[in-house]
N, C-alpha and C positions, 0 to 999 in steps of 0.2 A: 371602715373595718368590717369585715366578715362575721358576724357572731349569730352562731348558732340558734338555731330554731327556740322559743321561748327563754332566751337569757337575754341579758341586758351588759351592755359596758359602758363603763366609768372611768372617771382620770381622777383618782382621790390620790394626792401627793405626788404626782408626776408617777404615777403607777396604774395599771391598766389591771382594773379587776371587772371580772366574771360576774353576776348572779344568778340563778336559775330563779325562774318565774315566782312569783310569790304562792305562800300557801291561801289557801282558803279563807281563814280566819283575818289575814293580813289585807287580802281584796275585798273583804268581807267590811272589814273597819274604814281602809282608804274608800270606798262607794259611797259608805253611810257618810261618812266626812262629806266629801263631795254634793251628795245633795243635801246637806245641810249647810253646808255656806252660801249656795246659791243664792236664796232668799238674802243673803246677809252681802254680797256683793256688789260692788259700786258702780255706776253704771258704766261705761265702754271696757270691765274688766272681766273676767271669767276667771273658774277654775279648770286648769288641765293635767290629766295626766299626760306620763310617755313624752317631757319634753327636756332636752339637756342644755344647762345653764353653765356658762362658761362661769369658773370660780378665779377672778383675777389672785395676784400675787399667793396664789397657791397649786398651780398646773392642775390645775382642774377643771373637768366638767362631767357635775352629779345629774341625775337626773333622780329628781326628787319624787315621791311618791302622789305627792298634789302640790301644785306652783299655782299661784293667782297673779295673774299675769294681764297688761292693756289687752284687748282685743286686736288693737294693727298691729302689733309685737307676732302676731300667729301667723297674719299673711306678708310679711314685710318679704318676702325670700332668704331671708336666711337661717341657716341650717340650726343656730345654737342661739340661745338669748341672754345676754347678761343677767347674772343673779340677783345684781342690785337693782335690775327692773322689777323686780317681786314685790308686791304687796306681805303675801306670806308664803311659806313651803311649810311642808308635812313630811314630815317622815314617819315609816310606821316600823318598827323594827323585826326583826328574824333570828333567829339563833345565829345565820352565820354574819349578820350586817351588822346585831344591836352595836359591837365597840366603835366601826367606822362614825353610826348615825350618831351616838354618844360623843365622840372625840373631833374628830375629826371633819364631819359635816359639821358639826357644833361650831366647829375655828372658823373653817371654809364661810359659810352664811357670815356668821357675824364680821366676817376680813369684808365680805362683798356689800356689807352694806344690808343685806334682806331685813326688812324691819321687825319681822315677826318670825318665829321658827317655831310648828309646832313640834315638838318629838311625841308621839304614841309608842312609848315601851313595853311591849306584852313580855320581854323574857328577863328582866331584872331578879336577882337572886333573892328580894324579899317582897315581889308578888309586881303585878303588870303598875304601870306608873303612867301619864301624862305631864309631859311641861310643857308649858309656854314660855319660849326665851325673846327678851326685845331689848329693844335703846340699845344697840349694838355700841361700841365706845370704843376705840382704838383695839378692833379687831376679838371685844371680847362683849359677850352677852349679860343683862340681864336678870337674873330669874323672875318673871313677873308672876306666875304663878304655876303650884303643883300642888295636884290630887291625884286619884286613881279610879281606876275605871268608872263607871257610874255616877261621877262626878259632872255639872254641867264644865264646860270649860269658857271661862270670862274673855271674849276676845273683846279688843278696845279697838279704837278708830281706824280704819276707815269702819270696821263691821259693826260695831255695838253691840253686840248678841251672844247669845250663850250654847253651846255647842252641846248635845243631848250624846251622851256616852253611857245609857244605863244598859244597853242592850250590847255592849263589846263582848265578844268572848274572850274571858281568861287564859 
């Protein structure tokens, strides 16, 4: 598919949606994530962004804001990677994307299996929010834990370590 110079497309519900590039604050948060799980990473795994995870029994495939994914999963040659290869994914949410990442990636991860899901919500109507969703169960999550910004975030096995959010913008 042809898509437009800095937008991104998605297969959320058997529907073909659009994003325009994230803002500043959004790349700003998915980055710091990123080098902070490094350290906390298993060995033949990495974190990447810009990679699309096909979401079985739901026509999908998201591409998540950061997927921790094997290493040979990146050069295997093919195009998309199952979700349920994840260790974890990130979403970081936007005014126009929070309900998908809320709703509907929510269902999507937990259907495919992803063991961990973080959500970073900066646009919630009673101020920015993080969860961590896990133990996926017949297609439904979870809550293992929620705080808000500033908060360390407790990730468990494979990472063991605590995710430093004091410097998120609101």
């Amino acid at each position: 598919m042809d898509v437009p110079a800095g937008w991104k497309a998605e297969i959320i519900e058997g529907s073909i949606v659009m994003s325009p590039a994230p803002s500043k604050p959004h790349t700003f948060i998915a980055t710091k994530l990123q080098w902070r799980l490094h350290p906390a990473i298993p060995d033949g795994w990495d974190v990447y962004q810009n990679v699309d995870v096909r979401i079985p029994l739901r026509s999908g495939v998201f591409q998540p804001d950061l997927v921790v994914l094997p290493e040979a999963l990146m050069l295997d040659g093919v195009p998309e990677t199952q979700a349920g290869d994840a260790a974890l994914v990130v979403e970081v949410t936007s005014p126009g994307n929070a309900s998908r990442d809320r709703v509907e990636k929510l269902a999507g991860y937990a259907r495919a299996g992803v063991p961990l899901y973080l959500l970073v919500d900066r646009v919630p109507p009673m101020g920015p929010v993080i969860t961590l969703f896990g133990e996926p169960q017949g297609g439904v999550y979870q809550t293992l834990w929620t705080g808000k910004f500033g908060d360390p975030v407790p990730l468990p096995a494979p990472f063991e370590t605590s995710l430093d959010t004091s410097d998120f913008p609101g």
